[in-house]
N, C-alpha and C positions, 0 to 999 in steps of 0.2 A: 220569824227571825229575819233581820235587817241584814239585806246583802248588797255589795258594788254591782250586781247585774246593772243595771242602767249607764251607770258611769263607764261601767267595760263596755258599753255598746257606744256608747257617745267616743269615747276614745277613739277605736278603732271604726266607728265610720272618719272620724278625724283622719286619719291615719290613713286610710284609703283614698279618702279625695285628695288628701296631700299629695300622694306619693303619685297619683295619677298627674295631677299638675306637675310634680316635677319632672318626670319622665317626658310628657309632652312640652315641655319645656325645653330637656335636652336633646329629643329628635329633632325638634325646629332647629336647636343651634346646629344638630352635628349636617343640616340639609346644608344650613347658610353657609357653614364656612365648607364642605366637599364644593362649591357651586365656586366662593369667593375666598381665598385664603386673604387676608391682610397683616402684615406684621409675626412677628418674635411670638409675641403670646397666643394671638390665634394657631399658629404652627402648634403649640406645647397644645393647646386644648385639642384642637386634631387627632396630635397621637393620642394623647390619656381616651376622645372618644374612640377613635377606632382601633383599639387596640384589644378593646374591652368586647366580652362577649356576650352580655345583658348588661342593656342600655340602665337599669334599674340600679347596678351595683356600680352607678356614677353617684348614686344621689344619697349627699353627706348625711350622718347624723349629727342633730343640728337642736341647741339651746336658745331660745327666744326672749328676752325682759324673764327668766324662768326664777319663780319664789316658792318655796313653801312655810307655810305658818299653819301653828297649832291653832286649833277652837278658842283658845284661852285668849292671842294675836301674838303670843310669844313667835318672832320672826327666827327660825333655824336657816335657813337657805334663801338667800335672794341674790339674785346676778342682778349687775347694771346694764351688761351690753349683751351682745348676741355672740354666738360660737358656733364651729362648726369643724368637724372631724371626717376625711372619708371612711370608708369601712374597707376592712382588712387591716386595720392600725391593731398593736399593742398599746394601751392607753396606758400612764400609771397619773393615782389623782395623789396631789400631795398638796399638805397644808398644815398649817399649825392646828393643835387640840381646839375645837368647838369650832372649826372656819367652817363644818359644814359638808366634809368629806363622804361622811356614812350618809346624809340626807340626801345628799348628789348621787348618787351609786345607787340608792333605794328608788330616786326619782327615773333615773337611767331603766333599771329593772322593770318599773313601773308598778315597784311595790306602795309605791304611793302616790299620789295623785295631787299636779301643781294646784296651789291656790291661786298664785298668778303665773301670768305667760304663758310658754307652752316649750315642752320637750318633742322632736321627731324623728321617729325611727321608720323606717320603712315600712309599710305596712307587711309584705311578705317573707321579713325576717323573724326567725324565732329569736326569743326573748327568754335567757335562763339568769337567774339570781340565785347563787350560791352561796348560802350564809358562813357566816363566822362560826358559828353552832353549828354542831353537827347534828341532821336531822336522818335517822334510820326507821322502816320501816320493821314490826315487830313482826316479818317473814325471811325465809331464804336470804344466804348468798345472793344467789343467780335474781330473787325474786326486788334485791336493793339495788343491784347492778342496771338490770333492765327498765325499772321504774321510767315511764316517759317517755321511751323508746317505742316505734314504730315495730308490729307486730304482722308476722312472725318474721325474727332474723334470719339473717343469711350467712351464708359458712363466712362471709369476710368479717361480719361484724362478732361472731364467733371468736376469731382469731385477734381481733381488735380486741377484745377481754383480755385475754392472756398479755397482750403487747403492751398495754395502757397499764393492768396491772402492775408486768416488770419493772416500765418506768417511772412508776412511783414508789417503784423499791418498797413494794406488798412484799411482807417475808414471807420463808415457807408456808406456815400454818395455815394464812389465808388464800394464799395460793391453791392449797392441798383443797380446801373448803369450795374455790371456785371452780377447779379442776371436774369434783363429783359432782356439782352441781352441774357444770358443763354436760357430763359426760350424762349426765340423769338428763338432761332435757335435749341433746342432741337431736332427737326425732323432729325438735321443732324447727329446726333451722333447712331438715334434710326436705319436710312438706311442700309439695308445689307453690307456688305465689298466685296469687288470684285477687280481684279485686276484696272478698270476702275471707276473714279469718274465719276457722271453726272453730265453734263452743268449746271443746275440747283442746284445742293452739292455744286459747285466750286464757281459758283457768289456767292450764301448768304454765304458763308463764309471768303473766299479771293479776292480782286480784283486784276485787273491783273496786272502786274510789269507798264504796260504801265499807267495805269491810275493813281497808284500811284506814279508814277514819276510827272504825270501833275499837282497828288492837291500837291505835294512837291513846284516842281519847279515854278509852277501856269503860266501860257499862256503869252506870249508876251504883249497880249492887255488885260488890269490892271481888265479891266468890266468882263472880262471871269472869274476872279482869283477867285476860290471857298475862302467862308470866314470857317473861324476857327471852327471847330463846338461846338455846345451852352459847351455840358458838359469838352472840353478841357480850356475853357475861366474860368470856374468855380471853377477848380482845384488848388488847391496849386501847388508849383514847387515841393515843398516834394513828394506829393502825384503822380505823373508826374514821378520823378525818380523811385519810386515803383514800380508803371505801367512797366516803364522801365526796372527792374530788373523782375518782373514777367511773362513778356514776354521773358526772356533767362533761366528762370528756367522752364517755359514750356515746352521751345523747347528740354531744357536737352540734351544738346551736349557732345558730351565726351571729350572734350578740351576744355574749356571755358577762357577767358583772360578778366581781367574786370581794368579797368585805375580807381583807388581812388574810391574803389565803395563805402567807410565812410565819402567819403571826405563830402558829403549833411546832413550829421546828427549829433545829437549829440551823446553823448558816451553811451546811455541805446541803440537805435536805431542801433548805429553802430554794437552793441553785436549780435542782432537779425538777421542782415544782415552777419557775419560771423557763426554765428551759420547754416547759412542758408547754406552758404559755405560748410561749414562742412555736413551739411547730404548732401548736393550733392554728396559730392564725396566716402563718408560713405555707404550712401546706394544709391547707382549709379544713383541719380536721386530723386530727393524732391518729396514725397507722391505715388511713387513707391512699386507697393506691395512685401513686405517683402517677401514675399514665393519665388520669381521667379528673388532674387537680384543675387544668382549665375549664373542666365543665360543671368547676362546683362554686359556688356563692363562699363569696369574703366573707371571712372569719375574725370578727371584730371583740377585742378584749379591754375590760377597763376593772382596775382594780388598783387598790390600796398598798403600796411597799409601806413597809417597816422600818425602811431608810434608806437614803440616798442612794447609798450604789445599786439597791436592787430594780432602781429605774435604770438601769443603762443597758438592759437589752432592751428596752420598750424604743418603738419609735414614736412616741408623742407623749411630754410631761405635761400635766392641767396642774398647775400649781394655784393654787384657791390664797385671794389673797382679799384681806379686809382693809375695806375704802378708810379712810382716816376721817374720823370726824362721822361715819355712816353706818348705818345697819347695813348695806350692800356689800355684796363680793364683789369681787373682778376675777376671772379665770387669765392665769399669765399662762402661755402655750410655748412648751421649748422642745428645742430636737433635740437631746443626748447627746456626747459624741459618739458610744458605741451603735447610736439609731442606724437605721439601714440607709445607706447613701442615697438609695432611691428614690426615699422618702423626701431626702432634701432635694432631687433633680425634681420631683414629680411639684414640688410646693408653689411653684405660682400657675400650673393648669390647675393644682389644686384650690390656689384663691380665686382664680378665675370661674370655678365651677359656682363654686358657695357664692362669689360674689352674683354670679347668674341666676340662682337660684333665689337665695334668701334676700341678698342685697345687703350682705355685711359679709368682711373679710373671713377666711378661714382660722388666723391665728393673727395673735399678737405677741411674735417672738422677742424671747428675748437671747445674747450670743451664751 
């Protein structure tokens, strides 16, 4: 059976040498200007480096000549120029039907793989893609929740269940559902920490890749096929998406990529679910304790509104725009007015950075 192992190793040694160069890139600048300040804009790059507490979470993610095209040469996604975003941005991508949104987002996740240029994220950030579709596991509550999660929890991330729950406005039912299920695995969170899980922490909490492939895929012969369990039959689809979103707010990756995550609600729901956005990458992680947010990795988000105003909590608009006369895109880059003001103080240490870095501007704003 034909698999991407190769190409995932090609990637992420990529991704490694990269992020090594750029880091040693930014120590060298942050020696030369501590030693020589010059000017306005060396000042702005100063603060943005010393302010920051790994050198690592200076360094943008960053769009290079990046295309993707089908086997057929059918062109879906091609940029002309270069781009570059810091991390800890709320992104929103917007663009007219077929400009190429969903192939940008998939590229971003690294659900798919450039034909030309190149996409870079840092090598040491997780990387989560949240579909449109809701994808549940034919186990547990507790067992859809934890999926991906580092093993065995702790009473905060315990509590982080319940919190991320409420604010997705989970009604009672599945509340009641995660509650006993909490209460059913409690033992696992109370377990000492060690470098090493035991056999026994790892089954009652995760099953293994292989078996949830079987209740996915279900056995050739139709009598083996595990049936749907009671409390997923019972559920709203709404309630199912939730699940769905509460499971990638858990895991709290530091690059998240979400396809229409409003597209399932209405407009009071849709708020809730960017707000939600919003303290992800605010305070690096939904129900995270405040005391210990400077020692956590930016929290960087890009995903698809449903329309205009639901870009205005976001600090950075990618508006996907098609060249006239061309199969290329151009990405237009704008701040919002509701953006965080800081976003706009921080924007020419930000060009300065990318510009040190890649050797193309960060954005090409428009007012």
């Amino acid at each position: 059976m034909p698999t991407d192992l190769l190409q995932w190793k090609q990637v992420n040694r990529g991704r490694r040498a990269a992020t090594q160069q750029a880091r040693d890139t930014i120590l060298q600048a942050k020696e030369h200007f501590l030693n020589k300040k010059t000017g306005q804009q060396a000042d702005g790059a100063l603060f943005e480096l010393s302010r920051t507490k790994y050198t690592t979470d200076l360094i943008p993610i960053s769009l290079t000549q990046l295309g993707y095209s089908l086997p057929s040469g059918k062109i879906l996604f091609k940029l002309d120029s270069q781009m570059a975003v810091q991390q800890g941005r709320l992104v929103a991508v917007q663009g007219e039907h077929g400009s190429g949104k969903s192939t940008l987002l998939r590229l971003l996740a690294h659900e798919l793989f450039p034909t030309e240029g190149s996409i870079f994220i840092p090598s040491h950030l997780r990387i989560l893609h949240v579909s449109q579709e809701v994808l549940l596991v034919k186990e547990s509550v507790w067992r859809n929740l934890v999926f991906g999660c580092a093993l065995p929890l702790s009473d905060v991330d315990v509590e982080r269940i319940a919190l991320i729950a409420e604010q997705l406005g989970i009604g009672p039912k599945m509340m009641e559902l995660i509650h006993d299920d909490v209460e059913n695995n409690s033992q696992m969170a109370q377990q000492g920490s060690g470098d090493q899980v035991q056999d026994d922490t790892r089954d009652s909490s995760c099953p293994s890749v292989k078996s949830l492939l079987l209740n996915q895929e279900g056995s050739n012969d139709k009598k083996e096929q595990p049936s749907l369990p009671t409390w997923q039959r019972e559920l709203t689809y709404t309630e199912k998406v939730k699940l769905h979103f509460a499971r990638a707010f858990l895991m709290n990756p530091e690059v998240m990529v979400l396809q229409r995550p409003c597209h399932h609600f209405a407009a009071g729901e849709s708020h809730r679910i960017l707000k939600l956005l919003r303290d992800h990458t605010d305070s690096r992680g939904v129900g995270m304790p405040q005391q210990s947010v400077a020692q956590r990795r930016p929290r960087t988000v890009f995903f698809t509104p449903e329309m205009d105003s639901q870009a205005d909590l976001t600090d950075v608009i990618w508006e996907i725009c098609c060249v006239d006369g061309s199969k290329s895109n151009t990405i237009i880059e704008k701040i919002p007015e509701g953006g965080r003001s800081t976003i706009v103080e921080a924007q020419d240490s930000h060009n300065w950075m990318s510009k040190m870095l890649f050797g193309c501007q960060a954005v090409d704003r428009t007012a």
